[in-house]
DSSP file (Angstrom, degrees, kcal/mol; ACC not computed):
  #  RESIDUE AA STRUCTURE BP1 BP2  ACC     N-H-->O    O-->H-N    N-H-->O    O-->H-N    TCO  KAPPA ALPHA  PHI   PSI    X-CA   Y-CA   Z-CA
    1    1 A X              0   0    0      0, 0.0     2,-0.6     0, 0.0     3,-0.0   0.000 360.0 360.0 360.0 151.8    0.0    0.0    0.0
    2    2 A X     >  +     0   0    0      1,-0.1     4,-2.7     2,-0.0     3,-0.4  -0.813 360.0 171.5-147.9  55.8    1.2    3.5   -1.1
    3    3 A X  H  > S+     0   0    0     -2,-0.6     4,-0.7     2,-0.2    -1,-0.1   0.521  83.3  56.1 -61.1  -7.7   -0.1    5.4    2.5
    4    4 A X  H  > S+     0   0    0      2,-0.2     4,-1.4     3,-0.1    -1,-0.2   0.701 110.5  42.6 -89.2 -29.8    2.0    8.7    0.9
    5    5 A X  H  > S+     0   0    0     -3,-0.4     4,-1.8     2,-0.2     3,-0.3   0.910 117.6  49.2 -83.8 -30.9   -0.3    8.4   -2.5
    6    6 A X  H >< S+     0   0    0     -4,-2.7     3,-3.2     1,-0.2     4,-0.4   0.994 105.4  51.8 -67.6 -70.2   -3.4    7.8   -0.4
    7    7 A X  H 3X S+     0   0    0     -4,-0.7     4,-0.8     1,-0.3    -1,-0.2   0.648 108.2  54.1 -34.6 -42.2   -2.8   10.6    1.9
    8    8 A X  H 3X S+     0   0    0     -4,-1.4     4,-4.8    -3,-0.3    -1,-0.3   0.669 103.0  59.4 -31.9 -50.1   -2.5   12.9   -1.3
    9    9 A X  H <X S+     0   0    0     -3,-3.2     4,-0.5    -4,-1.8    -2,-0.2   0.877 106.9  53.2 -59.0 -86.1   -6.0   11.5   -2.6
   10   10 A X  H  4 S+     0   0    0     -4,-0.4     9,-0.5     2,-0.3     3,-0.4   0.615 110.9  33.7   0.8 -70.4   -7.2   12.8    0.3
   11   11 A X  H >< S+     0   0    0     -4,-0.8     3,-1.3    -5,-0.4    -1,-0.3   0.952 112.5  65.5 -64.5 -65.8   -6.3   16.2    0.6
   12   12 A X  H 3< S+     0   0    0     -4,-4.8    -2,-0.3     1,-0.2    -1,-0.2   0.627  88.5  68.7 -46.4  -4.0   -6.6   16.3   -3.3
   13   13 A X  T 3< S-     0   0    0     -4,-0.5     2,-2.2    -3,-0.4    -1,-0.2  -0.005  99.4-136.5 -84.4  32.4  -10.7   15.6   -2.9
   14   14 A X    <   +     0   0    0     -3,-1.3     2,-0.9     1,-0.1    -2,-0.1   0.403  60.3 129.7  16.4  10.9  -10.9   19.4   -1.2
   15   15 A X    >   -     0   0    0     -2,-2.2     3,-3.2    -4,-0.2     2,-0.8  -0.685  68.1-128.7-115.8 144.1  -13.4   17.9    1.7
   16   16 A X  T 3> S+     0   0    0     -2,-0.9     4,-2.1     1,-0.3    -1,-0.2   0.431 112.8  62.0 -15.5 -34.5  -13.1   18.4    5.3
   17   17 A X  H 3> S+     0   0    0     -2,-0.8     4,-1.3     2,-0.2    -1,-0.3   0.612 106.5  40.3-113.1 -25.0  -13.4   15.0    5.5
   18   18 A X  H <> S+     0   0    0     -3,-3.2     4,-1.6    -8,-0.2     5,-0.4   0.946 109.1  58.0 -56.6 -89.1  -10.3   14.2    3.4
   19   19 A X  H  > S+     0   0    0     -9,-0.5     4,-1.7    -8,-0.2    -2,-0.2   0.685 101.6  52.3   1.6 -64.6   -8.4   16.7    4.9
   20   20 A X  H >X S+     0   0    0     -4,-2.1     4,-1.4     1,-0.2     3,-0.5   0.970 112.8  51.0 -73.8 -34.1   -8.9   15.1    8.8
   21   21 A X  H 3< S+     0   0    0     -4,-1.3     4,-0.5    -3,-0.3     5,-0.2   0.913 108.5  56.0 -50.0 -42.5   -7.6   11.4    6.9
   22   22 A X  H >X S+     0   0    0     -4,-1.6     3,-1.4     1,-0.2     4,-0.8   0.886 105.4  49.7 -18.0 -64.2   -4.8   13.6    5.7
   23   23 A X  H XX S+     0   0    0     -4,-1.7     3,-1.7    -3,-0.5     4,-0.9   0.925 112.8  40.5 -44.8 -60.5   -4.0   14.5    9.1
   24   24 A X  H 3< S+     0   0    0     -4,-1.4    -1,-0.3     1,-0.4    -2,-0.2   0.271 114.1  54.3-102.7   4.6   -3.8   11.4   10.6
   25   25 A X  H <4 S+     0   0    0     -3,-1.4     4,-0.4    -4,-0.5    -1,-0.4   0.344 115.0  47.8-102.4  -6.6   -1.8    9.8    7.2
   26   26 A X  H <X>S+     0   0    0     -3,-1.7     5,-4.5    -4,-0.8     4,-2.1   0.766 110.5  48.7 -93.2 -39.5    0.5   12.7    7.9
   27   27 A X  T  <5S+     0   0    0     -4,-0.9    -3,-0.2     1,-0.2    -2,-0.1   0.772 104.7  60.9 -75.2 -27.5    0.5   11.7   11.5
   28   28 A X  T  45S+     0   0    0      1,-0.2    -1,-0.2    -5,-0.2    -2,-0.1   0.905 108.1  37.6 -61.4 -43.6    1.2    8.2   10.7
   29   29 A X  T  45S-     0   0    0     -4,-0.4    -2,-0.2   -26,-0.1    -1,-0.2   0.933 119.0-102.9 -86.7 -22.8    4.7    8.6    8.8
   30   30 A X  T  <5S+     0   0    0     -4,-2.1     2,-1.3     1,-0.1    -3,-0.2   0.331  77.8 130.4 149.3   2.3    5.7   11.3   11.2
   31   31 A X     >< +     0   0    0     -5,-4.5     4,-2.5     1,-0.2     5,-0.1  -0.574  22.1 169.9-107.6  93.0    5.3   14.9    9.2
   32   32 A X  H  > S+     0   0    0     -2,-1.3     4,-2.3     2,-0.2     5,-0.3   0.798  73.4  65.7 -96.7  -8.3    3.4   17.0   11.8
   33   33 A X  H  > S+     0   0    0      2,-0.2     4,-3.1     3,-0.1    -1,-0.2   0.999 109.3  45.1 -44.0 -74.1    3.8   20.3    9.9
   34   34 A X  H  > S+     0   0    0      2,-0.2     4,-2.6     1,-0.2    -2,-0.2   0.833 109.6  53.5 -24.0 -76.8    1.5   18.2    7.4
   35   35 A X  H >X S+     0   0    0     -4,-2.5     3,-1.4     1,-0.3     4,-0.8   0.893 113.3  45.1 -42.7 -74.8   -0.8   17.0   10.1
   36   36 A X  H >X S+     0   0    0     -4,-2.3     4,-4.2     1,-0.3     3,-1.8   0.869 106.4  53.8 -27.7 -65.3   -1.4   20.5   11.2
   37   37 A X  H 3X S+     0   0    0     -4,-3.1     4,-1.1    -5,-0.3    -1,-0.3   0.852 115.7  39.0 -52.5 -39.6   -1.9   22.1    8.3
   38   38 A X  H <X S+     0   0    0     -4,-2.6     4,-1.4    -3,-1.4    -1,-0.3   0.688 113.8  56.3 -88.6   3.4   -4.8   19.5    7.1
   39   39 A X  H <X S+     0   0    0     -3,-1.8     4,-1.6    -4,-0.8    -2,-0.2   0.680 107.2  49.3 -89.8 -49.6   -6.2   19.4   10.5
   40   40 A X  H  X S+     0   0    0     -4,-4.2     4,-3.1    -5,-0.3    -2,-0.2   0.852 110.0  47.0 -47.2 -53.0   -6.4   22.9   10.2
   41   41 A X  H  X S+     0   0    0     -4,-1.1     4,-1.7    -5,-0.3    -2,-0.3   0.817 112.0  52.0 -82.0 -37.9   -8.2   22.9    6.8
   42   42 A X  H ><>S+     0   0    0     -4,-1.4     5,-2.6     2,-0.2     3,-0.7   0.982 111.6  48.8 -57.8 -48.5  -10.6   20.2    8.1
   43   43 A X  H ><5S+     0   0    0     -4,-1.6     3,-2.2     1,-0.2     5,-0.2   1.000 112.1  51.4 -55.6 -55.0  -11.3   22.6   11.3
   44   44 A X  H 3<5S+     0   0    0     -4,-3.1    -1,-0.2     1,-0.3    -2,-0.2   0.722 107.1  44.6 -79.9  -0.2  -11.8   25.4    9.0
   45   45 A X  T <<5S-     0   0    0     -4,-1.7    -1,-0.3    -3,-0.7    -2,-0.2   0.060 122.9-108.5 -93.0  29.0  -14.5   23.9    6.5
   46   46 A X  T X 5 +     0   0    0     -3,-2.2     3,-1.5    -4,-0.2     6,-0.3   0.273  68.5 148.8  61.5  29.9  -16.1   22.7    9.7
   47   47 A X  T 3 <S+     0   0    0     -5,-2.6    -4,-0.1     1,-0.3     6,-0.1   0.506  75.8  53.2 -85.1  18.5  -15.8   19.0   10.2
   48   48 A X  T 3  S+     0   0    0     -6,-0.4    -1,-0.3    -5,-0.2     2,-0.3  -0.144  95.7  84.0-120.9  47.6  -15.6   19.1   14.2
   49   49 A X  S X  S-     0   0    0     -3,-1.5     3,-1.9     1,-0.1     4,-0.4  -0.958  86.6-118.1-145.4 153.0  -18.9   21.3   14.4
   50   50 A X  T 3> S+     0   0    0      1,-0.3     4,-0.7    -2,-0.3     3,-0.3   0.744 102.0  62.5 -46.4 -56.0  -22.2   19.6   14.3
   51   51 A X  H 3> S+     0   0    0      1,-0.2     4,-1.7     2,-0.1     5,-0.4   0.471  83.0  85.8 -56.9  -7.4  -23.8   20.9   11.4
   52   52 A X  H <> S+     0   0    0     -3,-1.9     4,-2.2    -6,-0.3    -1,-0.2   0.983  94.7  33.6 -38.1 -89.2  -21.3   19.4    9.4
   53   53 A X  H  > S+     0   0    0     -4,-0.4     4,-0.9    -3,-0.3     5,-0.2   0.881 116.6  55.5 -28.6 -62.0  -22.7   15.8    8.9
   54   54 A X  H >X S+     0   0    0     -4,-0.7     3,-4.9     2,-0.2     4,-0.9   0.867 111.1  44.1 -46.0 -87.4  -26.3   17.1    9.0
   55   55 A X  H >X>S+     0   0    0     -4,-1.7     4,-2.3     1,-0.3     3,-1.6   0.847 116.5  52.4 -33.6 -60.2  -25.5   19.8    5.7
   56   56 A X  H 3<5S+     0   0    0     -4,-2.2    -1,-0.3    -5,-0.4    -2,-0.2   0.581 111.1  47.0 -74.5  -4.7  -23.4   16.6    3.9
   57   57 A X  H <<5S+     0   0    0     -3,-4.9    -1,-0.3    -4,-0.9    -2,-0.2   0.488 111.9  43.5-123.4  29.2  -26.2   14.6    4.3
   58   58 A X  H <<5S+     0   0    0     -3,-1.6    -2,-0.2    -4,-0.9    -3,-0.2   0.472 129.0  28.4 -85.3 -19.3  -29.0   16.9    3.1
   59   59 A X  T ><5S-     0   0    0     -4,-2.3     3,-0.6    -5,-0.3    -3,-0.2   0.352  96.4-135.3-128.4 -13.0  -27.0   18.0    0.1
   60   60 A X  T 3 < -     0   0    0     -5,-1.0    -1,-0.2     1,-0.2    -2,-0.1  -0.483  40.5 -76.9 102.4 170.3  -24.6   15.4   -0.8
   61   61 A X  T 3  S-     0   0    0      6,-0.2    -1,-0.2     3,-0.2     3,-0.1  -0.019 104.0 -43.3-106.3  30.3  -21.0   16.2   -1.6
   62   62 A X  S <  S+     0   0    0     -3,-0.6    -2,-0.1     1,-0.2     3,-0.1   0.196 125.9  41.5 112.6 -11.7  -22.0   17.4   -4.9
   63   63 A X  S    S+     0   0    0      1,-0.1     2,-0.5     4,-0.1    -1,-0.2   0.237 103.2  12.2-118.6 -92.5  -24.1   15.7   -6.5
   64   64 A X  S    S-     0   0    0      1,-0.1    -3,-0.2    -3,-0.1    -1,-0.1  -0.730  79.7-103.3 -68.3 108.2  -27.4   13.9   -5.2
   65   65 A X  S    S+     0   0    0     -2,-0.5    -5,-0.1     1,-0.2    -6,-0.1   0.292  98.7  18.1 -45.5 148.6  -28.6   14.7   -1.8
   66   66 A X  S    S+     0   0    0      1,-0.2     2,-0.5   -10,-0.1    -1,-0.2   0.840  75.4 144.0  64.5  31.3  -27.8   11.9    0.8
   67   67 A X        -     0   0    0    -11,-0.2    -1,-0.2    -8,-0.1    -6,-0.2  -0.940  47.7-123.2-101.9 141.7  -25.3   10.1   -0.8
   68   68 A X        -     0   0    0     -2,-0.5    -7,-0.1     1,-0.2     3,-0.1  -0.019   6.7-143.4 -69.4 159.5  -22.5    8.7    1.8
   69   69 A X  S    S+     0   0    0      1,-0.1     2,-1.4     2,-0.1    -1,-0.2   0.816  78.0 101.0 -79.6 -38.9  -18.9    9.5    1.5
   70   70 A X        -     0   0    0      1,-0.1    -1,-0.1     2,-0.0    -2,-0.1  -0.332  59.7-155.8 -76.0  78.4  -18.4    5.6    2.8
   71   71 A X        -     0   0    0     -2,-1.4     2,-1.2     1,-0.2    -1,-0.1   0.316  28.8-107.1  -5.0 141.0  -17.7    3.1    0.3
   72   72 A X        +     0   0    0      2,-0.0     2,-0.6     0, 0.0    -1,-0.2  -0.448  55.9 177.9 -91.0  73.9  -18.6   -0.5    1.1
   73   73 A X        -     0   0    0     -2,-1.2     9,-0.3     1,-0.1     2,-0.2  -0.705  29.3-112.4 -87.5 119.6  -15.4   -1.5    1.6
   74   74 A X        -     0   0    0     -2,-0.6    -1,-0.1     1,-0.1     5,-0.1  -0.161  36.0-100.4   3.2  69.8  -14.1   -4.8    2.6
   75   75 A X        -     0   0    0     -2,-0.2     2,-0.2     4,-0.1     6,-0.2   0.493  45.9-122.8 -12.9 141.6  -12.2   -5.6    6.2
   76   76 A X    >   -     0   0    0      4,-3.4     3,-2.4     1,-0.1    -1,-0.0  -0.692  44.0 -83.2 -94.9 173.2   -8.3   -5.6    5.4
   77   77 A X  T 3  S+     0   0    0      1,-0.3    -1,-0.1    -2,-0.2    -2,-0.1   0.503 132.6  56.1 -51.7 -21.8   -6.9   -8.5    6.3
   78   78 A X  T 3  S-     0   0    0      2,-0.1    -1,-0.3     0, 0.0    -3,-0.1   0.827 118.6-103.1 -71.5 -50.2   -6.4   -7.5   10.2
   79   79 A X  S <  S+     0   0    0     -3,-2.4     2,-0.2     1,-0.4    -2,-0.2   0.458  72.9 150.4 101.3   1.1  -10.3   -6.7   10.3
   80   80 A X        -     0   0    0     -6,-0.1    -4,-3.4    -5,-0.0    -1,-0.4  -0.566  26.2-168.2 -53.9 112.6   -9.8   -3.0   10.2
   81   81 A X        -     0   0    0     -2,-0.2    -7,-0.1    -6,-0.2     3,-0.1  -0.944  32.0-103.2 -68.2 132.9  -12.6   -0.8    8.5
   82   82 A X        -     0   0    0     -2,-0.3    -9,-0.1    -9,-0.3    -7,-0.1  -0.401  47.1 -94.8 -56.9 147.9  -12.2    2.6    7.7
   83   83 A X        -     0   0    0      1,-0.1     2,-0.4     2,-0.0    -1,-0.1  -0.091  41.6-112.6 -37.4 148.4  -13.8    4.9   10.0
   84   84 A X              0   0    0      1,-0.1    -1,-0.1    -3,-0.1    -3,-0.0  -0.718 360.0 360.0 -98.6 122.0  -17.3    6.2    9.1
   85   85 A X              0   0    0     -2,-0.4    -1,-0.1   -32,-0.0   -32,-0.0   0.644 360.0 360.0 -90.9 360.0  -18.1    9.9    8.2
């Protein structure tokens, strides 16, 4: 797995929600300048205040209201799922 190109996706999909995975792919390898900075950009499109969720899932992330960010993705091999937005 390529956790530096992932971490990239992330940020590159410009939403909060990206961003805070950012962080915490930033936080993983070590680069806390990095961490900050998208942790920062998550804080400031609002994704640690309430009305976040609610707005993203009355309008969607751009296209049709109510659709999830969360992929049905598979357990890795551990039994790990990604967190839920």
């Amino acid at each position: 797995m390529d956790t530096a190109l992932a971490g990239q996706w992330f940020e590159a999909c410009g939403l909060p929600e990206g961003y805070f995975v950012a962080a915490h792919q930033a936080r993983s390898v070590g680069d806390e300048e990095r961490e900050r900075d998208m942790m920062e950009r998550a804080r400031a499109m609002g994704y640690f205040e309430p009305w976040r969720k609610m707005a993203r899932q009355k309008v969607g992330s751009g296209g049709s209201s109510g659709v999830d960010l969360n992929l049905p993705w598979p357990p890795a091999w551990d039994g790990r799922l990604p967190p839920k937005f």
